[in-house]
VMD Tcl script that draws the C-alpha trace (Angstrom):
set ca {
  {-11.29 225.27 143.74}
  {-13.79 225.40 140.91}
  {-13.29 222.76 137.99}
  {-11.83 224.10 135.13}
  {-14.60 223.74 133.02}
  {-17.09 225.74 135.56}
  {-14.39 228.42 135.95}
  {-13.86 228.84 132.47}
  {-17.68 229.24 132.02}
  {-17.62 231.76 134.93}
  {-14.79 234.12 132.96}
  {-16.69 233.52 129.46}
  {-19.97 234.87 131.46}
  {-18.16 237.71 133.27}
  {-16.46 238.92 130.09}
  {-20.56 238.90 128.83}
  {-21.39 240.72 132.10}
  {-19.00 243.19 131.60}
  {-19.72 244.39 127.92}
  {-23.52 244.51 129.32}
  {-22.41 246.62 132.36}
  {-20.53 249.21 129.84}
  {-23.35 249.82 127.90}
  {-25.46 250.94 130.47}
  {-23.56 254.12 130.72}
  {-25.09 254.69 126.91}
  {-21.97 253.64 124.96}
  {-23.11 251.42 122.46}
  {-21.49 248.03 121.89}
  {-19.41 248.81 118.93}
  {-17.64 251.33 120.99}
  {-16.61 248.92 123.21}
  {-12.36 247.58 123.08}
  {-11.40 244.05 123.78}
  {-9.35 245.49 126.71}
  {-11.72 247.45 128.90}
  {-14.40 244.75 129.10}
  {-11.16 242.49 129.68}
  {-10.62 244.69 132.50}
  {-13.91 245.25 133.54}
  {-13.91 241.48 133.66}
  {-10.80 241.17 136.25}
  {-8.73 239.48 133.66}
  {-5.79 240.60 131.57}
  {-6.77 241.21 127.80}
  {-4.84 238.16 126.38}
  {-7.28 235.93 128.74}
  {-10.26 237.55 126.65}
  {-8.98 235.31 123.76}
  {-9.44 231.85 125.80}
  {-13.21 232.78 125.08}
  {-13.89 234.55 122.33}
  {-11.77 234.89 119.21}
  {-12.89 239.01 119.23}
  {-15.50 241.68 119.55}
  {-17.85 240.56 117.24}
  {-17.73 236.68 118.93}
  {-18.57 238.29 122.53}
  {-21.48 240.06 120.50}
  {-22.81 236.94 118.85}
  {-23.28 235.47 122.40}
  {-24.67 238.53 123.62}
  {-27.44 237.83 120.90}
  {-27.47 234.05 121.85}
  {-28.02 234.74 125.10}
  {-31.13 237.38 125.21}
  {-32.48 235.15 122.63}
  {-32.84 232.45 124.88}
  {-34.59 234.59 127.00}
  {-36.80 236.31 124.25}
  {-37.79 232.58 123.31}
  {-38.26 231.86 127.23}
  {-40.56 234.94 127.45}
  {-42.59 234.03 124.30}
  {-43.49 230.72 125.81}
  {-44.49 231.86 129.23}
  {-46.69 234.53 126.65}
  {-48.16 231.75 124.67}
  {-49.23 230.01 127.96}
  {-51.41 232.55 128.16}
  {-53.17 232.51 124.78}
  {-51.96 235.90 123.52}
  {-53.22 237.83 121.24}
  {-56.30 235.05 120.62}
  {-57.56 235.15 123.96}
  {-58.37 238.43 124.88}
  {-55.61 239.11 127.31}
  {-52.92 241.31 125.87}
  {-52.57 243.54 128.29}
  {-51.73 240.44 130.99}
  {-49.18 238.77 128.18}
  {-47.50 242.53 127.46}
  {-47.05 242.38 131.32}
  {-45.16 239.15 130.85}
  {-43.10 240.56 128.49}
  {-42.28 244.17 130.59}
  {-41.88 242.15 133.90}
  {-39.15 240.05 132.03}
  {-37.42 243.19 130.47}
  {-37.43 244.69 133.27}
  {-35.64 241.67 135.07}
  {-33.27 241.14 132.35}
  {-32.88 244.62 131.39}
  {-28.60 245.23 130.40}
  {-29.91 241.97 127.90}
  {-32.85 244.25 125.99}
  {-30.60 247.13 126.64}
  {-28.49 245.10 124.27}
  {-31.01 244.05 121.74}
  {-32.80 247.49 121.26}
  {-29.63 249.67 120.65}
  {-27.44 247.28 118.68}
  {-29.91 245.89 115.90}
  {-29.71 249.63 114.49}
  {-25.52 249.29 116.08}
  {-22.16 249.12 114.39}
  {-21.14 245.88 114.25}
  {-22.25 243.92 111.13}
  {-22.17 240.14 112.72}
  {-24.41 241.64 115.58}
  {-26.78 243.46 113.44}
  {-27.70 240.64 111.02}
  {-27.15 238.18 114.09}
  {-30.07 240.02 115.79}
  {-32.00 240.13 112.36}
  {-31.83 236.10 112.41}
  {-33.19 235.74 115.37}
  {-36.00 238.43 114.76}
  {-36.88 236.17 111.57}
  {-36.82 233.35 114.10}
  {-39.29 234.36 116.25}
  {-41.45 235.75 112.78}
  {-41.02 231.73 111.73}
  {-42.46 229.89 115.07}
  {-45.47 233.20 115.41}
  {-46.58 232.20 112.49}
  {-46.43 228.46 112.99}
  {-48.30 229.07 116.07}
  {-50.73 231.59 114.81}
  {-51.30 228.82 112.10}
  {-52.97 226.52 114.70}
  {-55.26 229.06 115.73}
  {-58.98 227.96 114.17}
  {-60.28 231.33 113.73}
  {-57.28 231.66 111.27}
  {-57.45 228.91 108.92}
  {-58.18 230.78 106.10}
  {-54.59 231.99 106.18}
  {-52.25 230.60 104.11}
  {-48.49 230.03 105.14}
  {-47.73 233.76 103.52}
  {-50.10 235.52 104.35}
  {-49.32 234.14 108.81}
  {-45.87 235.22 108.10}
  {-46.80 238.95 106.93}
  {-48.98 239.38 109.75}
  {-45.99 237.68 112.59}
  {-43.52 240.08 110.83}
  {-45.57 243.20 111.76}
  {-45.92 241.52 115.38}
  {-42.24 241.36 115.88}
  {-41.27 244.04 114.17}
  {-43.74 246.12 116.81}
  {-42.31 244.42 119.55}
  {-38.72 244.98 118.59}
  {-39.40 248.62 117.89}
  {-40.93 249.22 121.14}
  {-37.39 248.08 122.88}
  {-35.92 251.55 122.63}
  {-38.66 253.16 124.30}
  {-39.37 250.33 127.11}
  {-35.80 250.23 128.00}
  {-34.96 254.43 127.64}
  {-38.55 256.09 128.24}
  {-38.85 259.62 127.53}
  {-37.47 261.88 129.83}
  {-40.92 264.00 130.12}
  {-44.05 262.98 131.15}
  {-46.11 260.92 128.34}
  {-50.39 260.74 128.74}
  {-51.44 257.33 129.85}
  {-51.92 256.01 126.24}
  {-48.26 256.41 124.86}
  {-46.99 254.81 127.83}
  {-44.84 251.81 126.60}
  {-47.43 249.02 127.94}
  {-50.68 250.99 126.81}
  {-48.92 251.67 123.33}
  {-47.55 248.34 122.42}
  {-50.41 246.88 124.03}
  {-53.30 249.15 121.44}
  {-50.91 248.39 118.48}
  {-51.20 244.87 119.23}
  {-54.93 244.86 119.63}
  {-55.14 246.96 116.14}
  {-53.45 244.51 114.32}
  {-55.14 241.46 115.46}
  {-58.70 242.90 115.34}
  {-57.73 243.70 111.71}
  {-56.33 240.54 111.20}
  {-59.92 238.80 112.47}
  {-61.75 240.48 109.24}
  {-58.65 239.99 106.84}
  {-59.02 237.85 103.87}
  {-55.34 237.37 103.15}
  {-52.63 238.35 100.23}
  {-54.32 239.83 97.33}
  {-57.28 240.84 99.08}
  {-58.85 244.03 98.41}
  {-61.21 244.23 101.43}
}
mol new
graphics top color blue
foreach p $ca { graphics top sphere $p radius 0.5 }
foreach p [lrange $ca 0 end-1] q [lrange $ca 1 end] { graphics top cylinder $p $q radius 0.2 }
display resetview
């Protein structure tokens, strides 16, 4: 027999897994009752509140948890010198591959930061202002861009994420019909990527008219 501690970490995650498993049908998680992804989850619904106090607690470690990986995935990108050093296509590759592997986690992230549930939403919104925070701190250290101030790195990280979170919808749920090469979900993010750093090469910074 487990230890209680384990198997109480094994019901919190299956209650997680289940929510995740419902929403790939194309419910959204705000549709979702404390009961069915109790069921889902082999457990009665009264056992759902050993773990989370409601909904909108399951939801918040939802977030957690594909943060953790959206953080893990950043850092295997920054290994490889995006954006600086000429390989975007390779990092956005990183990035696919670990959608792809993680995918009910996205799922989550690109339907419910536009969702119902207020907690989630602005849970979601922290983290995307997260990842904003440590771009810019890294795109700080980057000597072709120390004529940036603080400010002006954040605008430009904000557009980054923003890009990347907005291309969630269609890397998870592509079109049903047949796109040309170029608005395929790599291609694009990768070319809107590549436009904003080649602008940001010649940019001068807030205020500037150039």
């Amino acid at each position: 027999m487990l230890p209680r501690a384990e198997q109480k970490q094994q019901t919190r995650l299956a209650l997680m897994d289940a929510a995740r498993h419902l929403m790939e049908s194309g419910r959204g998680f705000g549709s979702l009752s404390l009961r069915e992804v109790a069921k889902t989850a082999g457990i009665v619904p009264t056992g759902f509140y050993r773990h989370f106090s409601d909904m909108d607690q399951l939801g918040l470690a939802l977030v957690s948890e594909v943060g953790q990986t959206f953080r893990e995935t950043i850092r295997l990108v920054r290994h490889n010198e995006l954006f600086m050093g000429g390989v975007i296509n390779a990092s956005v590759r990183i990035f696919l591959d670990v959608v792809e592997a993680n995918r009910s986690q996205f799922l989550f992230l690109a339907r419910e930061q536009y969702g119902g549930s207020q907690p989630v939403r602005q849970a979601i919104g922290a983290l995307r202002e997260d990842i904003t925070s440590d771009l810019a701190t890294d795109l700080g250290s980057k000597p072709k861009l120390q004529h940036l101030n603080h400010a002006a790195l954040t605008v430009i990280a904000d557009l980054v994420v923003k890009s990347v979170f907005a291309a969630l919808p269609d890397i998870i749920d592509p079109p049903a019909e047949a796109l040309p090469d170029y608005l395929q979900p790599q291609a694009k993010i990768s070319q809107q990527l590549r436009f904003i750093f080649i602008g940001l090469k010649h940019w001068q910074g807030l205020g500037s008219t150039e």
